[in-house]
N, C-alpha and C positions, 0 to 999 in steps of 0.2 A: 541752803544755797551751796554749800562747803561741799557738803554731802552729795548734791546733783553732779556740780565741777567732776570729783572725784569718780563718779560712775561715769562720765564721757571720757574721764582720760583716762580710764581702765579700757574702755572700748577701740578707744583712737592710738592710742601708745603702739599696741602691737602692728598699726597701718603704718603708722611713722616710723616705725622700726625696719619695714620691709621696704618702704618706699630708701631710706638712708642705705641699706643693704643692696638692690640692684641698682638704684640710681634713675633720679627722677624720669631723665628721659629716654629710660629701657622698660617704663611699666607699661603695661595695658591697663587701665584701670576697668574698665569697660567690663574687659574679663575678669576681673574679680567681682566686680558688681555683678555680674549676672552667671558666676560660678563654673568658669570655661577653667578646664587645665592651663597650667600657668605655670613653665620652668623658672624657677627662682634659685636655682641652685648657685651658681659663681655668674658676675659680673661678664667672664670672658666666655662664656658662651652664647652671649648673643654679639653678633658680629657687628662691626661699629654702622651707623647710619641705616640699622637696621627699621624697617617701615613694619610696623605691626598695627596699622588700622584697622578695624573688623572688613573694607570693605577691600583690603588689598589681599592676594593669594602670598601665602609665606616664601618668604624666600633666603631662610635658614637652614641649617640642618643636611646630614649627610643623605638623608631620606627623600627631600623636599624636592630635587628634579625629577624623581621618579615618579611622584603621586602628584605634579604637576602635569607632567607630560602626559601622565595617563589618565587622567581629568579632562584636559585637554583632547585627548581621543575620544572619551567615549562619553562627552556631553550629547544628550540625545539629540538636537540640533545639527551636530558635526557626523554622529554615525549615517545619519538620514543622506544627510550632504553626500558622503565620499562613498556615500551607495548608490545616491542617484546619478553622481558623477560616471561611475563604473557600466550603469547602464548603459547610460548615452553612447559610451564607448562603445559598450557590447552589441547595439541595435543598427553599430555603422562603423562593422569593419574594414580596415584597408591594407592592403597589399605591401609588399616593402618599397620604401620612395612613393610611395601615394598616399602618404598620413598625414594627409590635408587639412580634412575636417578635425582629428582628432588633436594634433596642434593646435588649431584654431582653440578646440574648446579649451585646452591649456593653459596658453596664452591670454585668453579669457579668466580664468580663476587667477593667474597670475597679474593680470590688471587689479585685479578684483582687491586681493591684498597689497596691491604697490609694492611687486614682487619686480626688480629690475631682470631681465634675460637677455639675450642673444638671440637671434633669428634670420636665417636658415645658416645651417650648417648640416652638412650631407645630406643638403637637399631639403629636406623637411626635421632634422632635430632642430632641438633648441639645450640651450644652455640661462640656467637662471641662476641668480647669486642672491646670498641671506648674507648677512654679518657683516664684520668691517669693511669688507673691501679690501683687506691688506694680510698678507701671510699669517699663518701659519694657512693653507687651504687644504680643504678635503672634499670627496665629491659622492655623490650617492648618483646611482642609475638605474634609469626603466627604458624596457623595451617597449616600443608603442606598437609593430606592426601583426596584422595580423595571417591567417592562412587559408590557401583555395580547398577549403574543407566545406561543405550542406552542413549545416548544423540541424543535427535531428532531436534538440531537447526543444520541447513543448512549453516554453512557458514566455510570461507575458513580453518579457527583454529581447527577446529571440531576435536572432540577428536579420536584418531585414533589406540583407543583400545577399540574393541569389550565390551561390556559390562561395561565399566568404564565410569566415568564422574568427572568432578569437578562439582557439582550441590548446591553446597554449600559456593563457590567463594572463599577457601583457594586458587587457585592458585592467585586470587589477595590479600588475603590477605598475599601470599610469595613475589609477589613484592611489594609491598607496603614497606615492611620491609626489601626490599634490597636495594629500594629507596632512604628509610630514611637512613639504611648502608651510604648509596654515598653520602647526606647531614652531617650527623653527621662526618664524616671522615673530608669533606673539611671544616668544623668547628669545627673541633677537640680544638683547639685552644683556644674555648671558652668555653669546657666543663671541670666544676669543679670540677671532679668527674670523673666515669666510666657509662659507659651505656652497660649492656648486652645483646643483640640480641638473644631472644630465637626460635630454627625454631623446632616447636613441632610435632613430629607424633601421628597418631592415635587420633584425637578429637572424631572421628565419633563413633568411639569402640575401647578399647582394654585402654581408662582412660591413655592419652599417658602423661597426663598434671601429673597424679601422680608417674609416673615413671622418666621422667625428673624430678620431686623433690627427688625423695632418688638417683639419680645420682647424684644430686649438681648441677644443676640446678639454684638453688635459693641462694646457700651460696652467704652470705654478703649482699642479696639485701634487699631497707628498704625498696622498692617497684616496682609494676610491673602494666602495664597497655596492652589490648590488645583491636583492631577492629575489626567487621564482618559489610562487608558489609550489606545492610538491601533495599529490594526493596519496603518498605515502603516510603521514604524517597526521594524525588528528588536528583539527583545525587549532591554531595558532599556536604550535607546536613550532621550535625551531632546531635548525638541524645545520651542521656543519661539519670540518672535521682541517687539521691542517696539515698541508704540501697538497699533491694533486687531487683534487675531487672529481671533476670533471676530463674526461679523453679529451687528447689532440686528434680531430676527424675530418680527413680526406676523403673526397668522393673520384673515381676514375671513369674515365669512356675509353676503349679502345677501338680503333676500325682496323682491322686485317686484310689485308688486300690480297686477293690470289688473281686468280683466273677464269672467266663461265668456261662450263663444258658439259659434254652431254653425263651423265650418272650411271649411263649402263657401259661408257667407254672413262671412266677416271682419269685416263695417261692422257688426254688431250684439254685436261684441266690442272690448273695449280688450286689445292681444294684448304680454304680460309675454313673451314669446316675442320677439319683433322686440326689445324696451328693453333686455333682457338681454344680446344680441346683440350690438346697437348698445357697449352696454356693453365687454362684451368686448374688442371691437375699439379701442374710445378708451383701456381702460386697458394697452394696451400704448406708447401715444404716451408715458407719462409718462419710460417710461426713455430709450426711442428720441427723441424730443423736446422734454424737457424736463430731465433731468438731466446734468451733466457727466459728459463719457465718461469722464475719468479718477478720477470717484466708482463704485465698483463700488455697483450695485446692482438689483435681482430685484423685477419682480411677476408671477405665474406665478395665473391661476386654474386650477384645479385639478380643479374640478368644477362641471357645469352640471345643474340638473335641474327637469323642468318637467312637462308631466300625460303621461297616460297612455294617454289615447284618442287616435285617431288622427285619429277625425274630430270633435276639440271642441278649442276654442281656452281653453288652463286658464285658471285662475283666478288663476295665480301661478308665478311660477318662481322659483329660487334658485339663485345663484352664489356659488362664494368660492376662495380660496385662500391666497397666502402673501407677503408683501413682508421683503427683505431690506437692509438697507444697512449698513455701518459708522459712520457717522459719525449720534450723535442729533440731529441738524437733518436731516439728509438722511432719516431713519430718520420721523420725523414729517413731515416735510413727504409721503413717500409717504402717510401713513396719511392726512392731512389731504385729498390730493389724489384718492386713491381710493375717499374718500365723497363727493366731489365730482362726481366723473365717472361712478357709479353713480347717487348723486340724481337727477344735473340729465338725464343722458340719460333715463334716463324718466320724467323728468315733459317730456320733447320727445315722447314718446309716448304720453301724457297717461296714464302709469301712477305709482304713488308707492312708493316704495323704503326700508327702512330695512337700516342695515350694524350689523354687529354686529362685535369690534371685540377681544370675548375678554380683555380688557385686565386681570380678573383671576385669567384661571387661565393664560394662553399670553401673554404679551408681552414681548418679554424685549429692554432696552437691549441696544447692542453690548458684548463684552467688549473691553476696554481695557487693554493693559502697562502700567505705571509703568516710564519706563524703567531707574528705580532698582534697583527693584524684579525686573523684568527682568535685568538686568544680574548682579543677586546670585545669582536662580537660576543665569543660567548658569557665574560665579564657581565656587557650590558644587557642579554636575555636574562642570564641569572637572575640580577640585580632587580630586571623591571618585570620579570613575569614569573619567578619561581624556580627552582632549579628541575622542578618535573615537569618544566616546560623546555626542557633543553636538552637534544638526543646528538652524540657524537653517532655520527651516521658515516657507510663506508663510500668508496668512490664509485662510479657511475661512469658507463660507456658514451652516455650520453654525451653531446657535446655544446659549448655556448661561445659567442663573438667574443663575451667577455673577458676569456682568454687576453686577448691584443692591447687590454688594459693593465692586464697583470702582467705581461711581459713588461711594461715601463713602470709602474707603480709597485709597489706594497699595495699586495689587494686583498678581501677578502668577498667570497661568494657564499651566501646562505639560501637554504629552504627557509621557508614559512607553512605549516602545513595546511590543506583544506577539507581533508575526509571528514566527512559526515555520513555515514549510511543512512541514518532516516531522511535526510533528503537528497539522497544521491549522488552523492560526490566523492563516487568511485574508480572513476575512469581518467584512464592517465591520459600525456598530453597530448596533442593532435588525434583524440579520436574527435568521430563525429556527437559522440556521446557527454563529452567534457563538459564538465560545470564545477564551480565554486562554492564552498559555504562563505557567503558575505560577510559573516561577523568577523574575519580576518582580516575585515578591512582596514577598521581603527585600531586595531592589534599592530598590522605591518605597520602602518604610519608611524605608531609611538616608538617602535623598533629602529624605524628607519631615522628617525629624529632622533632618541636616545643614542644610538652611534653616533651621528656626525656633534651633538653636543658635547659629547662626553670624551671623544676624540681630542679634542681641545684638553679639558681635565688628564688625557692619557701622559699627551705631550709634555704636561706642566711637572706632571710627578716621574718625567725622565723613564 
């Protein structure tokens, strides 16, 4: 009997030794019984009131928001989801201020998870809130509308409004951000703060990003971060870079006003044909001889058009086009200088000119990094997808609303990539060709989610 005792508590001694060493109510037992990895090393590294039941997901570890979050994306139930989300979008595009139906289905997933929002602001966004409810707040943005493009790809989603398209990938960049919605919600828990979800109308025209801010939009937030897909990029590739990425991009019209007259007698005309001309030619001086070479910046007219007879000198002619710069002092002093050189040249041809200037549906400041802010994106790409998934990429003439946000906020603006050659996702944006690889999809969500979580963390470690 002596002899049996003595073999159990040769057996049991080294349990009770372990159990005295972490402390009863930090074992798993579970997982020693059925031979799971088991840190036992010191007391203090499992954090107090820590929940380690086999049937809860961990929630220790410097590791454990990131292989949470991306869990969370890419359970096959949730990728299906935020694909067939993206369809629905895609099959019923809409214009800027007519993103009716696509709100709707929004505010619909947003029911779905007992997602509090806002609704209407600029007409058709919305505004949704995760987390406390109470400061520290941050905000993530999608563009919902779409453009008066035929969509010519062939497949089953195909857009199924005459003349419309998403050719710009706002329908993935609306789920993406409803994605992240269904992440952030089921990790509500861990957010120290609030996260606003803003779903913007009108990027494409009509400056939807400045009308969400004087709705309020922006109250309270210290910052806001937004993605567009990029078919530069192999799919979910991300890419960014800090201060300007994006041009400040004005569009002009101008009408010159002369005089009709016959073409084979000139002197009984004042000719908007010659002023225009003249025009043309001086608004090229401003880059070539007036701006610093090392300020990148664009004035590009883009169209001329004047009468229609051949033998009569019109009445009018009109030009315009596009001026680009990075920097807003540079960005205005174009726009300043190219109604200058439009006026005064013809009135040296005794014609009068007025520009038009677009300023509230097309004008859009340059976008701007925070380098802070900057910095944090690429932190949390690193962290959650690999640091060969993270390309510092250069600026771009291109231009976006979200500019209007980074003039008030700390902002930061990223790509996400979508090229795919073997299935086509070649072609950049607003052609009629444009399509997406879908598996970016659960990708951006965990992206967009890992920012605004981890934002909180940014703040705490100053």
């Amino acid at each position: 009997m002596a002899r049996e005792l003595a073999s159990v508590l040769v057996l049991v001694l080294p349990f009770l030794l372990l159990v005295w060493r972490t402390g009863a109510g930090g074992l798993d037992v579970d997982k020693l019984l059925f031979g799971e990895e088991y840190d036992v090393s010191a007391p203090s590294s499992l954090p107090p009131r820590l929940n380690l039941s086999r049937s809860s997901p961990p929630t220790g570890g410097d590791d454990e928001w990131k292989e949470e979050i991306l869990r969370l994306a890419r359970r096959p139930e949730a990728v299906e989801w935020v694909k067939e989300l993206r369809r629905r979008i895609h099959e019923h595009p809409e214009l800027a201020y007519e993103e009716v139906q696509t709100g709707r289905l929004i505010m619909e997933e947003l029911d779905a998870m007992g997602v509090e929002y806002r609704f209407p602001l600029a007409m058709t966004g919305i505004v949704a809130t995760i987390g406390t409810g109470e400061p520290p707040i941050v905000a993530l943005r999608a563009d919902m509308d779409a453009l008066p493009i035929q969509e010519a790809v062939e497949w089953k989603h195909k857009s199924k409004i005459p003349g419309k398209m998403h050719a710009c990938g706002h329908d993935a960049h609306v789920a993406m951000l409803v994605g992240a919605a269904k992440i952030l919600k089921a990790r509500e828990h861990h957010l120290k703060g609030t996260v606003k979800l803003l779903f913007q109308p009108a990027e494409e025209a009509g400056i939807g990003a400045k009308r969400m801010i004087e709705d309020g939009a922006l109250r309270g937030v210290e910052a806001i971060f937004a993605v567009h897909v990029s078919h530069e990029h192999p799919t979910s590739v991300i890419g960014s870079k800090a201060g300007p990425l994006l041009a400040g991009c004005g569009f002009f019209k101008a009408v010159i006003k002369g005089r009709q007259g016959p073409a084979d007698n000139p002197r009984h005309s004042v000719d908007p044909i010659l002023a225009a001309s003249a025009a043309v030619i001086s608004l090229q001086n401003i880059v070539s001889r007036e701006s610093n070479p090392l300020d990148s910046q664009v004035v590009s007219v883009a169209a001329v058009n004047g009468g229609s007879n051949l033998d009569l000198v019109p009445e009018s002619a009109i030009l315009g086009g596009t001026f680009r710069a990075f920097s807003n002092a540079s960005f205005h002093k174009l726009r300043q200088r190219i109604e200058e050189i439009i006026v005064m040249q013809s009135s040296v041809y005794k014609c009068s000119a007025s520009v038009d200037f677009f300023e509230n549906e097309r004008f859009y400041p340059p976008t701007v990094n925070d380098d802070i802010m900057y910095k944090h994106v690429k932190n949390v790409a690193v962290s959650l997808l690999g640091p060969k998934n993270y390309k510092d990429v250069p600026p771009m003439m291109g231009a976006e609303d979200f500019s209007f946000y980074s003039e008030i906020v700390p902002a930061a603006f990223y790509y996400i990539g979508v090229r795919n050659e073997s299935l086509g996702s070649i072609h950049t944006g607003h052609s009629p060709y444009f399509m997406i690889d879908e598996d970016v999809l659960p990708v951006g969500a965990a992206v967009h989610a890992a920012i605004a979580e981890r934002y909180f963390f940014l703040l705490e470690q100053g």
